[in-house]
N, C-alpha and C positions, 0 to 999 in steps of 0.2 A: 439185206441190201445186196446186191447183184449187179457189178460192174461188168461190161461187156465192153471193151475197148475196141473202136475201127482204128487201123491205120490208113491216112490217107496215102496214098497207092505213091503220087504227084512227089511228095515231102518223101515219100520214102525215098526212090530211086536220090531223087534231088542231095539227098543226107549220103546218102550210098558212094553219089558221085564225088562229093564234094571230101568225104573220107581216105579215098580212094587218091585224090589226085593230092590233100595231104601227106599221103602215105607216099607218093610217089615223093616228092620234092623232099623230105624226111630223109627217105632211102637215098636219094641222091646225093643228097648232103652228106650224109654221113660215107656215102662210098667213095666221095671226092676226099673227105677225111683222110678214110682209113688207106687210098691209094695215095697219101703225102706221109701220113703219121703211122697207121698200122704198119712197122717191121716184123712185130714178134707175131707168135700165138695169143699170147696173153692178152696184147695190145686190140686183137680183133676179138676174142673173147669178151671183152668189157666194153666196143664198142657195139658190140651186137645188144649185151643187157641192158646199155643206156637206149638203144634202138628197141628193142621191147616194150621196154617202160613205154617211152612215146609214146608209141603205137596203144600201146593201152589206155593211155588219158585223151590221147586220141578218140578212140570209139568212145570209150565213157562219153566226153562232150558232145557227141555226134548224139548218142541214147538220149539224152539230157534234151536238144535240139529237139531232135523228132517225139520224146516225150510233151511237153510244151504243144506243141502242133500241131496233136492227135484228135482226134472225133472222139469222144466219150458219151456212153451212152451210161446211165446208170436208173435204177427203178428203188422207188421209196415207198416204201409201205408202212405209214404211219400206224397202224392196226397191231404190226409187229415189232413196233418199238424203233422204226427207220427215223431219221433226220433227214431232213434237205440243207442244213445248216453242216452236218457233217459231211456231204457230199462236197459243198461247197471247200468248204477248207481243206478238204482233199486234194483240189484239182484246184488252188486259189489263183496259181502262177501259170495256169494253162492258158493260151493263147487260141486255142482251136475251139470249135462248139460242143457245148456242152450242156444236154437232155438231161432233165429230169424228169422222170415219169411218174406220179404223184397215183398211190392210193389210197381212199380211207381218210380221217381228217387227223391232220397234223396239229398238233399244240406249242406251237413254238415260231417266233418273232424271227422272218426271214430277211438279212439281209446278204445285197446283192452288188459287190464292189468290183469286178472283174467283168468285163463284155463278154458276148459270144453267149449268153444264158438263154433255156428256152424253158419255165418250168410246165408241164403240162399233164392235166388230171388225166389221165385213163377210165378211168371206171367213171362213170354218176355219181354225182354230190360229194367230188376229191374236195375235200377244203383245207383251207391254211386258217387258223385262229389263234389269232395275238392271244398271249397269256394275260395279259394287263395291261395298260394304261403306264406311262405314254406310248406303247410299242404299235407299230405299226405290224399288220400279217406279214407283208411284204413291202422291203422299201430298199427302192433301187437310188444307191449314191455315189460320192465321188469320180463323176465323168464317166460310171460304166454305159455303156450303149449294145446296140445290134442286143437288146436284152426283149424275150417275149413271154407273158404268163398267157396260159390256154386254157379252156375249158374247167376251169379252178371258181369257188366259192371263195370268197374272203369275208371274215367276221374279225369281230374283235371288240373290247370297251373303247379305244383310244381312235382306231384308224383301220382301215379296209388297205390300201395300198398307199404308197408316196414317191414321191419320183425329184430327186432333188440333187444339187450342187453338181449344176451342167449335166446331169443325165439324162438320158433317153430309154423308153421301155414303148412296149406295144402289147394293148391288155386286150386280147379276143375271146368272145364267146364267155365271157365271164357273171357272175352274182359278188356285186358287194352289196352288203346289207348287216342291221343290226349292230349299226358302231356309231361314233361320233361323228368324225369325217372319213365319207370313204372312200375317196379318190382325190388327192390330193399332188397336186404340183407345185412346186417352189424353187427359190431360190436356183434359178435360170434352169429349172429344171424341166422337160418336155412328156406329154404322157399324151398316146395315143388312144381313144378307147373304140371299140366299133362291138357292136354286137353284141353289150352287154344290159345288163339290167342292173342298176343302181337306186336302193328301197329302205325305206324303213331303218332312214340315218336320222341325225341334226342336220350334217349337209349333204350332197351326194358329191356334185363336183367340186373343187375350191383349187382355185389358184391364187399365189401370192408372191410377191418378192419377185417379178423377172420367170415366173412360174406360167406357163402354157400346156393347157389340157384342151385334146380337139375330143372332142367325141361327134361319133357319127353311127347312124342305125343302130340305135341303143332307145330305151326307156327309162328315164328317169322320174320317181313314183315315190309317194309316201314318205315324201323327209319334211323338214321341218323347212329347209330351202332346199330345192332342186338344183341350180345352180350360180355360185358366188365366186367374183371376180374382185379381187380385195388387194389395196395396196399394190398398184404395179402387176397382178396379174393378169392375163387374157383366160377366157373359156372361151373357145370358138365351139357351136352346136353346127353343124355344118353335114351335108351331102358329100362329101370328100372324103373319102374312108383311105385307108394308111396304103389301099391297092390300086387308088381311082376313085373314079366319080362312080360311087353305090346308088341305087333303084329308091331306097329308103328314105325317110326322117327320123331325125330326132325326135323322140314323143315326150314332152314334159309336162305332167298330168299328174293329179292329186293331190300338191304338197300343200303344205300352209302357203310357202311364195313360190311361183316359177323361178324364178333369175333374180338376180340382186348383182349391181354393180357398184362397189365402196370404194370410198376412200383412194381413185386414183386405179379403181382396177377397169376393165373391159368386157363387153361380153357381147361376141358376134353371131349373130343367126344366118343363117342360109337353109333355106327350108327345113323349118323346125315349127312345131306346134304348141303352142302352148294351151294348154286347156284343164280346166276344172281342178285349177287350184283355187283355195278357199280362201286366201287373201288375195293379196295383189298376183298379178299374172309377173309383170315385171316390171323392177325398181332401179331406179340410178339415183344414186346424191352422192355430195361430198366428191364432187371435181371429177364424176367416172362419167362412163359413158356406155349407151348401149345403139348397135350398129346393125342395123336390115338390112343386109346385104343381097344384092342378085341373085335368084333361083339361079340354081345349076342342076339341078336335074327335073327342073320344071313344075316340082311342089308346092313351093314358094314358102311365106310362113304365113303362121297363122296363129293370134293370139286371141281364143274365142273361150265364150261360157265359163270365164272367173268369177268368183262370186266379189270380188273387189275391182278397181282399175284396171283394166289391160295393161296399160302401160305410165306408168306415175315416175313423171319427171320431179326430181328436190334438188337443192341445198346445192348450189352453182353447176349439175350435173345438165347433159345435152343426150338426146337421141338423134341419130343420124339414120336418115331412111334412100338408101339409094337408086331405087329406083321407088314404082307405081305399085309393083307385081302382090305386096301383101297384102292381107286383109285381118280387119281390128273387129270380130262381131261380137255382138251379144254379152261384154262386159258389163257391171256396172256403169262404169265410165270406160270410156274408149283410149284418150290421149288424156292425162292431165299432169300441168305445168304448174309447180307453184311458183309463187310470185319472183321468188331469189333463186329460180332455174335460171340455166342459159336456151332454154327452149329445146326446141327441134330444127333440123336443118332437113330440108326435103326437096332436093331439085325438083325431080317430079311428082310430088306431093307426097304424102303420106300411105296411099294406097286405098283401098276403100277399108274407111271409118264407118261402119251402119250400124244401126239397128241395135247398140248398145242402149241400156235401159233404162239411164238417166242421162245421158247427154253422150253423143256423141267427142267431142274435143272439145274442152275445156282450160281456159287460161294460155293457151295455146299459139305461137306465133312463129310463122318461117322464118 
């Protein structure tokens, strides 16, 4: 491992000064002293050493300061035995940002307590892989923020990434795959995702507890649910990427269910696709709800060729469809309501419902 420390240029001078005009108001003190009290030699002899001293805890605290405050770059090469866990705790109390540059795959459960973090793979196929169950590869906690993983695989038995208790993270360009849950938000925690691929989990997205996951121009493929808003969580699928309005959609294709929204959680589209999953497309019961929102970058959504429902309302849950602009084809079933739903709400109707292969909208009412 290979630390290469910047100093910011700004914090330097700024420490320097502020040393400096210490030292001055020190010196002056002391000289108003020694011209009331210094008579002898002696007497300016000893106030000079107590004036030394100072000046020494002085700088020390100033070093301290601008340590804390620094740029740190540091590179991890799990191949040669590197940690990102030990880089971490190196620099726990730093304030300023701090690079990790990731090669090779690392075996070891990263967590992430301090803001300012950016981890990111250099080479092809950098990964992080949880050793076991319950670990998550990487999981950002208590309140850290301004935190980004890049260009990084994450595996593992228990969890791909988690983002929890008020914190913030922003995952680019990434692979979770091969774990239980692998992108996971909670307990008022926020995770941004754009640009990644999410496969060949139990779930892909999951939020819960106060928990919000945005994913935007990513693919979501081969889980067992693509994505699960549970308990007070939000997934917004959305055209809004963490830079702006992105060219893109979300693609949620293959799994056994597209989306599932339980027990109180949410889950909002804005031009997202849902397609060729092998059950239901998407599900709401148990008092959630699932929410069509306005194209914004003119895709709209699309929940087409499920081999189940496109969209299956249960168990006191509602869909809200705010404007006309989506389309429902080539499902099973198009819209269906069972009896103990709260329905659908559709100012401007539901969007076009066609050509689904046993009924268009069923049990259904605005």
């Amino acid at each position: 491992m290979r630390d290469i420390d910047r100093h910011n240029g700004l914090r330097t001078v700024l420490g320097v000064c502020v040393a400096t005009a210490l030292l001055s108001v020190s010196t002056f003190s002391v000289a108003q002293e020694e011209e009331a009290d210094a008579t002898t030699l002696p007497q300016v002899e000893q106030k000079l050493k107590k004036l030394r001293k100072h000046v020494k805890q002085l700088e020390m605290q100033v070093g301290e300061l601008q340590a804390r405050d620094r740029y740190v770059d540091a590179e991890v090469d799990c191949a040669a035995g590197g940690s990102i866990n030990d880089v971490l705790q190196l620099h726990a109390n730093g304030l300023g940002l701090l690079t990790i540059y990731i090669k090779g795959t690392c075996t070891e459960a990263v967590v992430i307590e301090r803001s300012n973090v950016t981890l990111n793979g250099v080479v092809e196929a950098a990964t992080i892989q949880a050793p076991s169950a319950p670990l998550f590869s990487v999981n950002v906690t208590n309140g850290a923020h301004d935190v980004r993983i890049e260009n990084l695989t994450l595996r593992g038995p228990q969890g791909g990434a988690a983002v929890n208790k008020n914190s913030h993270a922003v995952f680019r360009n990434i692979i979770a795959e091969q774990t239980n849950l692998a992108m996971v938000a909670s307990d008022n925690g926020t995770m941004e995702i754009t640009q990644a691929t999410i496969r060949s989990s139990n779930v892909g997205v999951y939020a819960s507890r106060g928990g919000v996951a945005l994913v935007s121009n990513s693919t979501i493929e081969q889980n067992v649910t693509g994505l699960l808003a549970f308990k007070g969580g939000t997934v917004n699928a959305t055209s809004l990427t963490p830079d702006g309005i992105g060219p893109d959609i979300v693609l949620v294709r293959n799994n056994t269910t597209g989306g599932v929204a339980r027990s109180g959680g949410v889950l909002e589209l804005s031009d997202t696709t849902v397609v060729n999953n092998t059950g239901v497309g998407l599900l709401a019961d148990s008092g959630s709800s699932i929410h069509f929102f306005n194209s914004v970058n003119g895709n709209k959504n699309f929940v087409s060729n499920n081999v189940g429902t496109g969209v299956h309302v249960a168990k006191t849950a509602s869909v809200v469809f705010s404007d006309a602009s989506g389309t429902i084809v080539g499902n099973s079933i198009g819209i269906f309501c069972a009896p103990n739903s709260s329905g659908y709400v559709a100012p401007s109707g539901p969007g076009t419902v066609t050509a689904n292969r046993a009924v268009d909208i069923l049990n259904c009412a605005p």
